[in-house]
Residue, then its C-alpha position, 0 to 999 in steps of 0.5 A: x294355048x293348050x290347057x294343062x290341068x282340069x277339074x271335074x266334080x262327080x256328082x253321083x260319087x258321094x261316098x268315093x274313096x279312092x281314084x286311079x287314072x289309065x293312060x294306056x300311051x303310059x301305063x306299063x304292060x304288066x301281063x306275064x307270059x302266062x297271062x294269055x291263054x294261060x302260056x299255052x299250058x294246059x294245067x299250071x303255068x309258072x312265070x319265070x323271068x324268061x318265059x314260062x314253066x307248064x307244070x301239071x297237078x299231082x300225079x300227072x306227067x307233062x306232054x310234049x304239048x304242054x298237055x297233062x297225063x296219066x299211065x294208070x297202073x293196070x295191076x299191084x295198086x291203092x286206090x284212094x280218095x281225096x275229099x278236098x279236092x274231088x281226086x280219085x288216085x292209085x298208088x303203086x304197091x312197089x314204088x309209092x308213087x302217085x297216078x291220078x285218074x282221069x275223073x274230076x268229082x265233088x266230094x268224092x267218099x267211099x270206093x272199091x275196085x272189083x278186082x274181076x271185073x276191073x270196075x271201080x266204083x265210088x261215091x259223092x256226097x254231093x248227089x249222093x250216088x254211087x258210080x261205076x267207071x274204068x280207072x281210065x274214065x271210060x263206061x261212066x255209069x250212075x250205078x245207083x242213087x241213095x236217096x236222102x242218104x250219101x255212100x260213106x263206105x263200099x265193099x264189093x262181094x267176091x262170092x256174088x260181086x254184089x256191091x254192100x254200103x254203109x249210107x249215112x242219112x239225116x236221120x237214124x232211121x236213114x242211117x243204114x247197111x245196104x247192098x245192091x245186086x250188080x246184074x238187077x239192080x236190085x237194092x236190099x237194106x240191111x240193117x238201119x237206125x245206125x248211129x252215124x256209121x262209118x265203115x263196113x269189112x265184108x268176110x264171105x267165107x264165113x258168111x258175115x260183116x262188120x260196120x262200124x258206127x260213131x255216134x250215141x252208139x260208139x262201137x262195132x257191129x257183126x251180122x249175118x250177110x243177110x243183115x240177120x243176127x247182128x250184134x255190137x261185139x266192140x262197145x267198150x275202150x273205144x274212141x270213134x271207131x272209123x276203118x275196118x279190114x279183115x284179116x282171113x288168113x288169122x281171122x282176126x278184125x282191125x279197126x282204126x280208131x280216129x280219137x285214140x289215134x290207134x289201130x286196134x285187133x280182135x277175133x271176129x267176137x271182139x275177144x283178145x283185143x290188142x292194140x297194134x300201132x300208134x300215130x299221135x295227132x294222125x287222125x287214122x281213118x281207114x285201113x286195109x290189110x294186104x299179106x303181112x302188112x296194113x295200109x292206112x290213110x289219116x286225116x292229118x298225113x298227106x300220104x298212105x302208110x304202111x306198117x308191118x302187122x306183126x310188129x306194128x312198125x312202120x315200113x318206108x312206103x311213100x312221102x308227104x305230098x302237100x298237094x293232097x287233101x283229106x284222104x279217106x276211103x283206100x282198096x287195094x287191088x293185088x295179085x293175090x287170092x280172094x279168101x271166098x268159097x262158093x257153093x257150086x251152082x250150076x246143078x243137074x237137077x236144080x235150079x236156084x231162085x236169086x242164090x247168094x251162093x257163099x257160107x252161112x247163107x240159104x238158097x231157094x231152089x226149083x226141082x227141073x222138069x221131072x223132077x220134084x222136091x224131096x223135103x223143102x226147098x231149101x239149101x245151105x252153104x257151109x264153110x267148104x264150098x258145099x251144099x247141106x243137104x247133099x244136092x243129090x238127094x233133094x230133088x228125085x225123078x218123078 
C-alpha cells in the first residue's frame, strides 16, 4: 500500500507565511536562453522567442564574436561625461554620433583633452584624483591625488601644457583654484575660500582666468594665472552660475547659467551682458565655444546641443539617448589653433628659472657663464609673444 498524502509540523517556522514545493521530475524549465553564461553575449543579451538577440551599451558596436567595441575617433570630437553611469564619450563633431571609451569610472567629473599630447585627463569624486590616460585606455596614470577635495573642473594650458582646476572641498577653505606643473608634479593653490565653485575658463594670451562659484558668493571670478589680482566681475542678475568658455576671437566670456536655464555673455570685465539663448527646464551646465558655434550639456537633455553664437538658434547636432545619464563637464578637440602666444625661451644668454612663459606673467631669469645681469633679474611677457625689457640687454658679458 503506497501512502498518498503526509504531514509534517515544523516546529522551528513560527511565523511562516508561505510555502512552495520543488519537483524537479515536474517543475518546468523556465531559463531562457540568456540565462546560461548570459547567451554567450558579451554585454546585453535579449530572449526572443527563438533564441536570443547580443546587443552592447551605447556607443559600442557588436563583434562577430558577440563581443562589444569601439573606433575612437582620433580627431574633430566632444569629450564628455556621464555621471550616472561611470562613462566617458566622444562625440563626432560631423555626424553627432556617439563612441564610448574603453574606461569604466565611478562618479566620473571634470575632463580635458590636450590636444598636443593626445592625453585625456579626468576626474572622480569618489577617490578624489585626477588621471591621465589615452582615449583607448592605455598609459592609465594617477596624475594626482586633491586630497579632501575632489576635481569638479579641468582646463589645460596650452602656452605651458599645465593642468588648472577647480576642486570643491568640505569646507570654504578647501574649496579652491589650483594648477598642477605636467613634467614636476608640482602642485600650486591659487586662490581658495571659494563658495562652492564650479567652473573654470583659462585665457593664456592674455594672461588670466575665469571661475565660477554657487554658493553664499553666487557670481564669477577673474585673476591674474598666478592667482594674483582677482576679482568677482559677474555678482549681479545671476542664478547658479555653473559653465564657462572664452571666446579669444571677440573676446568675450560665456557663461551658462543653471537656474535661469540661459547662456549669457559679457567682456572680459563682466560689461555689455547679453543673453544668448534659452532652454526651459534644461538645467544648462557646461559649454564650449568652437568657431561660430557653442556647444552645451544640461541636466535634463540626454544629448549635447548646439547653437549658432550669432543668433542663439539651435543647429540640428545629435538626438536624445535615453541610455545617457547626467552629463556634465565637455572639451572639444578640433582642428583648429590655440589662441596662445608664448614668449620664446630658449635664449643665448640666458636661462629661466621654472618659466610660465605667456602674456601678463614674469620669468625669473639666470645670466650663462659669462655673463652677469644688468638690472634685476626679471622679465615680462607682453600681449605679442615678447620679452620687456628687450632679452638683448639684460644680460652683458663680463
Amino acid at each position: 500500500m503506497t501512502a498518498t498524502s503526509a504531514e509534517d509540523v515544523l516546529n522551528t517556522l513560527p511565523n511562516c507565511k508561505d510555502v512552495s514545493v520543488f519537483d524537479s521530475s515536474l517543475q518546468e524549465d523556465k531559463r531562457g536562453t540568456c540565462d546560461i553564461l548570459n547567451g554567450g553575449c558579451e554585454e546585453i543579451c535579449v530572449p526572443e522567442t527563438i533564441g536570443r538577440r547580443c546587443g552592447c551599451d551605447i556607443g559600442l558596436q557588436l563583434q562577430s564574436d558577440q563581443s562589444c567595441d569601439s573606433d575612437v575617433l582620433l580627431a574633430n570630437f566632444i569629450v564628455m561625461t556621464d555621471y550616472t553611469h561611470g562613462r566617458i564619450l566622444q562625440i563626432d563633431l560631423q555626424t553627432g554620433t556617439l563612441v564610448k571609451l574603453p574606461l569604466s569610472l565611478n562618479m566620473v567629473l571634470g575632463l580635458a583633452f590636450d590636444k598636443t599630447t593626445k592625453t585625456l585627463f579626468y576626474s572622480e569624486a569618489s577617490t578624489n584624483t585626477i588621471t591621465s590616460t589615452t582615449v583607448h585606455g592605455d598609459n592609465r596614470t594617477l596624475f594626482y591625488n586633491t586630497g579632501f577635495a575632489y576635481a569638479n573642473s579641468l582646463a589645460i594650458d596650452y602656452s605651458t601644457l599645465n593642468l588648472y582646476y577647480i576642486a570643491i572641498g568640505p569646507t570654504i577653505i578647501q574649496s579652491i583654484v589650483g594648477v598642477v606643473h605636467r613634467s614636476k608634479l608640482v602642485h600650486k593653490t591659487l586662490i581658495n575660500n571659494l563658495h562652492k565653485p564650479r567652473d573654470i575658463a583659462l585665457y593664456p594670451s592674455k594672461g588670466i582666468f575665469f571661475w565660477t562659484e554657487i554658493g553664499n558668493i553666487t557670481g564669477i571670478g577673474k585673476a591674474n594665472m598666478d592667482g594674483t589680482s582677482n576679482i568677482y566681475i559677474v555678482t549681479t542678475a545671476v542664478g547658479s552660475p555653473t559653465g564657462l568658455t572664452v571666446d579669444a576671437s571677440a573676446s568675450r566670456l560665456y557663461w551658462a547659467d543653471w537656474l535661469k536655464d540661459r547662456i549669457e555673455s559679457s567682456d572680459l570685465n563682466g560689461g555689455n551682458r547679453q543673453v544668448l539663448a534659452t532652454d526651459s527646464g534644461a538645467y544648462i551646465y557646461d559649454i564650449m565655444n568652437l568657431g561660430q558655434y557653442i556647444f552645451y550639456t544640461a541636466w535634463n537633455r540626454q544629448r549635447v546641443t548646439k547653437i549658432d553664437k550669432n543668433t542663439g538658434l539651435k543647429v540640428d547636432f545629435m538626438p536624445n539617448h535615453p541610455e545617457l545619464g547626467r552629463l556634465d563637464s565637455l572639451d572639444i578637440y578640433a582642428d583648429d589653433l590655440r589662441d596662445v602666444f608664448r614668449c620664446p625661451t630658449q635664449l643665448q644668454h640666458l636661462n629661466f628659472v621654472d618659466c610660465a612663459p605667456y602674456p601678463g606673467l614674469a620669468c625669473d631669469f639666470k645670466c650663462k657663464v659669462g655673463y652677469q645681469p644688468v638690472a634685476n633679474n626679471t622679465a615680462f611677457c607682453d600681449s605679442t609673444g615678447k620679452w620687456f625689457p628687450s632679452i638683448d640687454t639684460l644680460c652683458v658679458g663680463k
